[in-house]
C-alpha positions as CSV (number, residue, x, y, z in Angstrom):
1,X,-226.7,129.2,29.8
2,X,-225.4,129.8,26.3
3,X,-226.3,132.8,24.2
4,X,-225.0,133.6,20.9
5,X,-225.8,135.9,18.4
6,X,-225.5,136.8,14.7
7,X,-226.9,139.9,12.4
8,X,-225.4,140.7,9.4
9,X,-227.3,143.4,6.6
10,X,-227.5,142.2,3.0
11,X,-226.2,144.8,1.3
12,X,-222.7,146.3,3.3
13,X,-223.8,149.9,1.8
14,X,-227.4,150.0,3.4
15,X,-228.0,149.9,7.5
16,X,-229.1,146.8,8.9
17,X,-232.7,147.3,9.8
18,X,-233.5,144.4,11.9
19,X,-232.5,144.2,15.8
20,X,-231.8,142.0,18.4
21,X,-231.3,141.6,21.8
22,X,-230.9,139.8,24.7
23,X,-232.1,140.6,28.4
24,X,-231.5,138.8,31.4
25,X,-232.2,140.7,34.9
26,X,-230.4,141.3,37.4
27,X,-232.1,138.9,39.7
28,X,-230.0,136.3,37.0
29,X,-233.8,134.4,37.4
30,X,-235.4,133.8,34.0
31,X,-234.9,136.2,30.5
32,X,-235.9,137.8,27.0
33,X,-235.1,137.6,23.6
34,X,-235.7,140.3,21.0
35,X,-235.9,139.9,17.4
36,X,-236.9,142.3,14.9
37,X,-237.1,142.3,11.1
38,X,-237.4,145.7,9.8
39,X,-239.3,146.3,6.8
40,X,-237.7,148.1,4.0
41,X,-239.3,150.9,2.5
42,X,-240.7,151.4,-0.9
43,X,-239.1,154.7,-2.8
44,X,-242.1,156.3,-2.7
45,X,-241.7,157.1,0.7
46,X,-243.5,156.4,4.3
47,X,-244.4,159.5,5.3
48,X,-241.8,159.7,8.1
49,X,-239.0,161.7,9.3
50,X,-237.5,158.5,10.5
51,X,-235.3,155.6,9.1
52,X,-235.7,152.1,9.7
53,X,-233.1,151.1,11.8
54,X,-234.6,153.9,13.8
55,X,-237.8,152.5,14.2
56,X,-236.5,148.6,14.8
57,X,-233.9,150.2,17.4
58,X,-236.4,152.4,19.5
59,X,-239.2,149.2,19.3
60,X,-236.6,147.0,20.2
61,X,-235.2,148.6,23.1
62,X,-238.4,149.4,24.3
63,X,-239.7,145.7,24.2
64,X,-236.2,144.5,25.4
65,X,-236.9,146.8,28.9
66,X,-240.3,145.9,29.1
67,X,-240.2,142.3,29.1
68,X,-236.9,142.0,31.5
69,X,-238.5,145.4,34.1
70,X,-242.0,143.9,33.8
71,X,-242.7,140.0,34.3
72,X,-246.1,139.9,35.1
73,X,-247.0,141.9,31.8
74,X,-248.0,139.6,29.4
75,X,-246.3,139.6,26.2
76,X,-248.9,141.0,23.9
77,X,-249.4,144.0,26.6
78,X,-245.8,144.3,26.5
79,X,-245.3,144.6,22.5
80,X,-248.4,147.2,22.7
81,X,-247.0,149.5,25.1
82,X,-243.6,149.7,22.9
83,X,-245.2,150.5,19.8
84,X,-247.3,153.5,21.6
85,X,-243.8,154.5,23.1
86,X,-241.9,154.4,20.1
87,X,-245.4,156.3,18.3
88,X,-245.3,159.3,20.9
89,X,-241.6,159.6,19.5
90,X,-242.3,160.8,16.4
91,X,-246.4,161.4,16.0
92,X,-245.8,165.4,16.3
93,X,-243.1,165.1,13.1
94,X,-244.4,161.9,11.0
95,X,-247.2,160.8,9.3
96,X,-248.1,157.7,11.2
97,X,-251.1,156.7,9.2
98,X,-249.5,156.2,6.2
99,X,-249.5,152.0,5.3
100,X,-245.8,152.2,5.0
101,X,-244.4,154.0,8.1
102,X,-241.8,152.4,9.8
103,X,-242.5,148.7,10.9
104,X,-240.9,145.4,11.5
105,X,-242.1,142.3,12.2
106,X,-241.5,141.0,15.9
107,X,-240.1,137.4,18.0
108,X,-240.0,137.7,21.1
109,X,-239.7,135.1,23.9
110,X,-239.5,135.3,27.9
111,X,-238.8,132.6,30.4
112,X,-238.4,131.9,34.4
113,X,-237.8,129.4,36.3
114,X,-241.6,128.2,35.7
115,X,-242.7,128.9,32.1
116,X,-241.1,129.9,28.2
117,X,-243.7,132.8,26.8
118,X,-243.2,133.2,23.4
119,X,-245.2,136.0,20.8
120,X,-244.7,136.2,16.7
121,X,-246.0,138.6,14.7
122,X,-245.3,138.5,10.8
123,X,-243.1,136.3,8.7
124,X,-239.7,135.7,11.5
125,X,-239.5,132.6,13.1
126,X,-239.1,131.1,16.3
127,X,-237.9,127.3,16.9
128,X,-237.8,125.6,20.4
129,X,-236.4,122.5,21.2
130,X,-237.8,119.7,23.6
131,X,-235.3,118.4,26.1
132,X,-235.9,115.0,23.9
133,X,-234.2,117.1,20.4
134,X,-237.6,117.3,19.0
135,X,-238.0,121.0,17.4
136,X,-241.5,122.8,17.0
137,X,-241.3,125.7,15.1
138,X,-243.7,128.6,15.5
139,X,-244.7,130.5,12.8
140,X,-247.0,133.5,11.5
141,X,-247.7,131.8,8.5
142,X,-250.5,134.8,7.4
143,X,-248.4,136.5,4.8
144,X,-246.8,133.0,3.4
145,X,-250.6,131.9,2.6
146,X,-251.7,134.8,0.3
147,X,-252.2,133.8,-3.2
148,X,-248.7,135.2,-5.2
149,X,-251.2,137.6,-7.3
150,X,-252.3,139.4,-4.5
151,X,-248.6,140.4,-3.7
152,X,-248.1,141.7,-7.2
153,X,-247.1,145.2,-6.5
154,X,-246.6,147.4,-3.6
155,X,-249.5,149.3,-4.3
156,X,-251.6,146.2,-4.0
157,X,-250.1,145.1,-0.9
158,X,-250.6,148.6,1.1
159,X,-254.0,148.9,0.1
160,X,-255.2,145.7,0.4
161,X,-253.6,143.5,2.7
162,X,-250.6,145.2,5.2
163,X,-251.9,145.5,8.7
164,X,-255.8,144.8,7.2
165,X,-258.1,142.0,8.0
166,X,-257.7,138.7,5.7
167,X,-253.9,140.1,4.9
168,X,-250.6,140.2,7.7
169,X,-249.7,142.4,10.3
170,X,-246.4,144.4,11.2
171,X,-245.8,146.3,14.6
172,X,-245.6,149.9,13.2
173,X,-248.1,152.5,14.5
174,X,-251.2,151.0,16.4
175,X,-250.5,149.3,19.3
176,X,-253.6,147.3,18.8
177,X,-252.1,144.9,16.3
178,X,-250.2,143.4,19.3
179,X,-252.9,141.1,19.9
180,X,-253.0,139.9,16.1
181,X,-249.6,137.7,17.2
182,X,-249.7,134.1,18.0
183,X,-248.7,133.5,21.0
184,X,-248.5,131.2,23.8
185,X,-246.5,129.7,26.9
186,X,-245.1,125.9,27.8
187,X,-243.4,124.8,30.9
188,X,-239.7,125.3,31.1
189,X,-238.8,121.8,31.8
190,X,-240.3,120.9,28.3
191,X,-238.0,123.7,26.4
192,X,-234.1,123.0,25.8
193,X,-233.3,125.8,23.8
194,X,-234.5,127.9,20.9
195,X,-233.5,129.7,18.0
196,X,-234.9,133.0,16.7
197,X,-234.5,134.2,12.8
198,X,-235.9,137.0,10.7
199,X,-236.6,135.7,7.1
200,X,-233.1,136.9,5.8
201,X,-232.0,133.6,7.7
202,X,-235.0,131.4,7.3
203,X,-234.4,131.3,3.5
204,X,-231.7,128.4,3.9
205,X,-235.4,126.5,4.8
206,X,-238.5,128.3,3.6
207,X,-236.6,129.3,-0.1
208,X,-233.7,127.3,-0.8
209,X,-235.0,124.0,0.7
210,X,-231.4,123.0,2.2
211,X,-233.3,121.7,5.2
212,X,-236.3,121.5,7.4
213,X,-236.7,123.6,10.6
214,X,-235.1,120.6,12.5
215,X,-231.9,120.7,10.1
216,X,-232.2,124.2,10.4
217,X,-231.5,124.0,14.6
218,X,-228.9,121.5,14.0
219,X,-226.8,123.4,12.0
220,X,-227.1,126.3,14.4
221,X,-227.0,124.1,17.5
222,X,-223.6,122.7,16.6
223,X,-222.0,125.2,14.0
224,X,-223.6,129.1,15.9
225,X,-225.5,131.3,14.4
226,X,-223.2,132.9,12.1
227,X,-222.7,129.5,10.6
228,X,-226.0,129.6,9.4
229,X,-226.2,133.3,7.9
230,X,-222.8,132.1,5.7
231,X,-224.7,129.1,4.0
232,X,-227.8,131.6,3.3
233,X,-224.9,134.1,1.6
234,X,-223.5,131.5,-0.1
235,X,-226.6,130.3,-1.4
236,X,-227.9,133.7,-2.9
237,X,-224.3,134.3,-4.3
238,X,-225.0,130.9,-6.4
239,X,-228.7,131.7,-6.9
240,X,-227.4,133.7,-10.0
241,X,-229.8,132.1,-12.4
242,X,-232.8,133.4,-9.9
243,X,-233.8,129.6,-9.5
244,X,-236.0,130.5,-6.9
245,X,-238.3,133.3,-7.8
246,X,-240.5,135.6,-5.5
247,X,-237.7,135.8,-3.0
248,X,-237.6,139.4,-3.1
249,X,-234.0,141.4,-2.5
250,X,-231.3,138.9,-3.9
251,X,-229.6,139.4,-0.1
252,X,-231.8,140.4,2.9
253,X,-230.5,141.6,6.6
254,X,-230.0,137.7,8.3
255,X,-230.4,137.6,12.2
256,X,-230.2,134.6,14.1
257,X,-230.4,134.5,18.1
258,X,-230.1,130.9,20.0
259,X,-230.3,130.5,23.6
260,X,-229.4,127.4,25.3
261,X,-230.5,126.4,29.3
C-alpha cells in the first residue's frame, strides 16, 4: 500500500486549519482517511473560545479513532458522534449556537478487505479510481449550485443558507447534520486508489480549469500530492490580474491525501 500526504496553509503567518489523517489498525486489515477543511472565520467573531485548527484537530482525531476502533459503525454515525465529542469540549465556555462557530467541512473514507465506505460533507473532494484508470469523483456539489447573489456577503450566507435547508452544511455543532453527507460504499476489488482534497487543492480543477478530475489524479498519481499543491501556488501567484473572480482568499490551506492498494 502507498500513502502519501501533503498540507500546506496559504498564508505562512496564519495556522493551517484543515487536517488530515491516516489510520490503519493494528490488525493491518482494511483503513481510514481523514480530511478536513476548516472554515475560516469572519472578524466578527464566532462566539467561541476556540480557534480553528482547534476545532478541525479535535474533530479530526476524534473521527480518525472512530472509524479505525469502530468498523461496524457506519460512517455517518461515526462523523455524528465526533462532532457531539468535540461539542461537550467546549459547550460549558462557547457559544455553540452561533452560525459561525468552529466548523469544517469533512472527507472521509474506510475500507476492508470487502468494501471502500466513503462520506462528504461540503465543498472537499474525494476521487476514486477503478482498477481499469477510470476516476469518479464524488462531490457535495450543494454550495457550488447556489446562485452567486445569494453568497453576496457573510451576513447573507449565515442567515440564510450555512447549515439551513435549501443552502450547505458544515460539521460544527449538531451532530445531526451528519446525515446531510453523501455517502455510499463499492466493493474493494472495483477501487484502485483515491485521492482526497479540500478546495485549497481542488482549484487547479474547479477554478483554474488546468484539468478535469481525471487529470487532476494523474498528476497526483504520478508526480505526489505536493506536486499538485505547487501548481495551485503557482497558479494563484500568476492569478495577479484576479482572472478568475469569486475565488475567495487569493491562497487557501491546500491538503491532498492519496492512498494506493
Amino acid at each position: 500500500m502507498r500513502t502519501e500526504l501533503a498540507s500546506e496553509p496559504g498564508d505562512a503567518d496564519r495556522p493551517n486549519e484543515d487536517f488530515a489523517s491516516v489510520g490503519l489498525p493494528a490488525s493491518g486489515r482494511g483503513g481510514s482517511v481523514v480530511v478536513l477543511d476548516g472554515v475560516t472565520p469572519p472578524r466578527t467573531g464566532t462566539g467561541c473560545l476556540h480557534s480553528v485548527p482547534w476545532f478541525t484537530a479535535r474533530l479530526g482525531g476524534a473521527l480518525t479513532e472512530l472509524t479505525v476502533s469502530l468498523p461496524d459503525v457506519p460512517l455517518v454515525d461515526a462523523l455524528s458522534r465526533a462532532i457531539a465529542r468535540t461539542s461537550e469540549a467546549h459547550a460549558a465556555t462557547c457559544d455553540l449556537s452561533h452560525p459561525r462557530t468552529p466548523q469544517a467541512t469533512v472527507v472521509v473514507v474506510r475500507w476492508n478487505p470487502a468494501t471502500v465506505e466513503y462520506l462528504v460533507l461540503s465543498d472537499s473532494a474525494l476521487l476514486l479510481e477503478s482498477p481499469q484508470g477510470e476516476v469518479t469523483p464524488v462531490l457535495d456539489d450543494r454550495l457550488a449550485l447556489l446562485p452567486r447573489s445569494a453568497l453576496a456577503t457573510d451576513a447573507l450566507v449565515d442567515s440564510t443558507l450555512r447549515n439551513r435547508e435549501g443552502g450547505f452544511f458544515t460539521a460544527a455543532a449538531d451532530p445531526s447534520v451528519a446525515a446531510r453527507a453523501v455517502t455510499g460504499t463499492v466493493p474493494r476489488d472495483r477501487v484502485r486508489a483515491l485521492a482526497a482534497l479540500t478546495d485549497g487543492a481542488s482549484r487547479w480543477v474547479e477554478r483554474f480549469e488546468e484539468g478535469d478530475w481525471t487529470d487532476c489524479f494523474h498528476l497526483v498519481r504520478k508526480e505526489g500530492p505536493q506536486a499538485l499543491v505547487d501548481r495551485v501556488r503557482s497558479l494563484e501567484r500568476s492569478d495577479t490580474a484576479a482572472t478568475f473572480p469569486g475565488r475567495g482568499k487569493r491562497h487557501d490551506d491546500a491538503t491532498v491525501v492519496y492512498v494506493e492498494f
